[in-house]
Every structure is written in C-alpha cells, then in structure tokens.
C-alpha positions as CSV (number, residue, x, y, z in Angstrom):
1,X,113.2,93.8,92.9
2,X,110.0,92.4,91.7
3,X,109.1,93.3,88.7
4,X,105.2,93.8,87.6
5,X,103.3,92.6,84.3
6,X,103.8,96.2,82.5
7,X,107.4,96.8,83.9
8,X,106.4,98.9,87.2
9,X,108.4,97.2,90.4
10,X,105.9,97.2,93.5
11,X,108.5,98.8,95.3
12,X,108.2,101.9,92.7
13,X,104.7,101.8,93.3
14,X,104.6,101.7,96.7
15,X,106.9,104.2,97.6
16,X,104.4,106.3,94.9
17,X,101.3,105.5,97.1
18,X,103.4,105.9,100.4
19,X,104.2,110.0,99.1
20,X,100.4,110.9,98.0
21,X,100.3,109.5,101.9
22,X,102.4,111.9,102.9
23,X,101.6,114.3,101.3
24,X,98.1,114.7,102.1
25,X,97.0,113.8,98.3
26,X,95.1,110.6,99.8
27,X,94.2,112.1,103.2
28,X,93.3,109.5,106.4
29,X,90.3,107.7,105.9
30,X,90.7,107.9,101.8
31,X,89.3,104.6,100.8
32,X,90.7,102.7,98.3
33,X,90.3,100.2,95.7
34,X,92.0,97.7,93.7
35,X,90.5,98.7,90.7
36,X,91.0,102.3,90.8
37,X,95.0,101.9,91.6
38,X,95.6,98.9,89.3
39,X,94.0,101.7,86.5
40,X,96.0,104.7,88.0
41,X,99.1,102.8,87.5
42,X,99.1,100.4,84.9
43,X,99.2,97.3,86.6
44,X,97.6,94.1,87.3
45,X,94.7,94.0,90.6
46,X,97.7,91.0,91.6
47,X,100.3,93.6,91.8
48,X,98.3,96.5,93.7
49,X,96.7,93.9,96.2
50,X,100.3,93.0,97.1
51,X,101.5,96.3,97.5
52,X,98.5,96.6,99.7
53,X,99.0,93.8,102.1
54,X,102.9,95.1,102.9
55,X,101.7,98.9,103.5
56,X,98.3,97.1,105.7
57,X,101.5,95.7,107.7
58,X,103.1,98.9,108.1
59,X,100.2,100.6,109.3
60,X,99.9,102.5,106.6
61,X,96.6,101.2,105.2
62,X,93.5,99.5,107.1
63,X,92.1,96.5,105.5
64,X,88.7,96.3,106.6
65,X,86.7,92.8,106.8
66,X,84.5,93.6,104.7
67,X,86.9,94.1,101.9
68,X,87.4,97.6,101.8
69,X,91.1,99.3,101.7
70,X,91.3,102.9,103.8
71,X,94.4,104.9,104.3
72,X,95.0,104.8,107.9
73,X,93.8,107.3,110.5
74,X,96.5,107.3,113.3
75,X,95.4,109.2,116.7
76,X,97.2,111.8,117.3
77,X,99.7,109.6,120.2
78,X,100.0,107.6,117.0
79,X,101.2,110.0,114.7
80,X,103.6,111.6,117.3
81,X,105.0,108.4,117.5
82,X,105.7,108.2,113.9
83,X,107.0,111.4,113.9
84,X,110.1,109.9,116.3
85,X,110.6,107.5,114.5
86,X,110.3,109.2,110.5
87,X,113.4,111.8,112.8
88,X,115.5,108.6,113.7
89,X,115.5,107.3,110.4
C-alpha cells in the first residue's frame, strides 16, 4: 500500500471518494478539482491526481479534455449494469 506525503494511503482515499459516490454526497455530474480534494484531505495535488486517473479507469470519474474532473453520469442501462455486477461481488 502506497503510502502519501501526510500518511493517507490512496487506497484510503479512494475508497473515501468512491463512498461520497455512493452515497449521493458528490452526485453525477459533481465536478471536481485537484485543489479542492488535495485540501479536503490533506494531501499532495500528486496523490489526488493519481487516485483520479485509477477511478477515471473504473468509470467512476470523467476526465474531460479540457482538464476538468466530473463524477460520472451513467445512463440508466449503465447503472443497471453496475447494479449486477455491485450483486456479484
């Protein structure tokens, strides 16, 4: 486990983001930045930007060209389909 510059792992923080997800606390479409989540949890922009790039892989987050960071906005086929899955595991 990775550890961050002020002793948070990424994968604590990640699994962190992952539950506001779920929990409707950073709805679809919530846009996000660097700076604010780097602030919120006491870690480097390094740290957060990596975190972001593994949930932007998961489908989990949009990264947009223009730089911006959204949570991601699944139609509703999409989010069925997670559901399956979220039951299998």
């Amino acid at each position: 486990m990775r550890k961050s510059q002020r002793g948070q792992s990424e994968q604590s923080i990640q699994t962190r983001l992952l539950q506001a997800i779920f929990e409707q606390r950073m709805p679809p479409g919530a846009r996000l930045t660097e700076e604010a989540l780097a602030s919120a949890f006491d870690v480097s922009r390094t740290t957060i930007r990596q975190v972001i790039a593994r949930l932007s892989q998961d489908g989990i987050l949009v990264k947009l060209p223009n730089g911006a960071t959204h949570v991601a906005s699944p139609s509703r086929h999409e989010a069925q389909q997670l559901m399956v899955v979220r039951r299998m595991i």
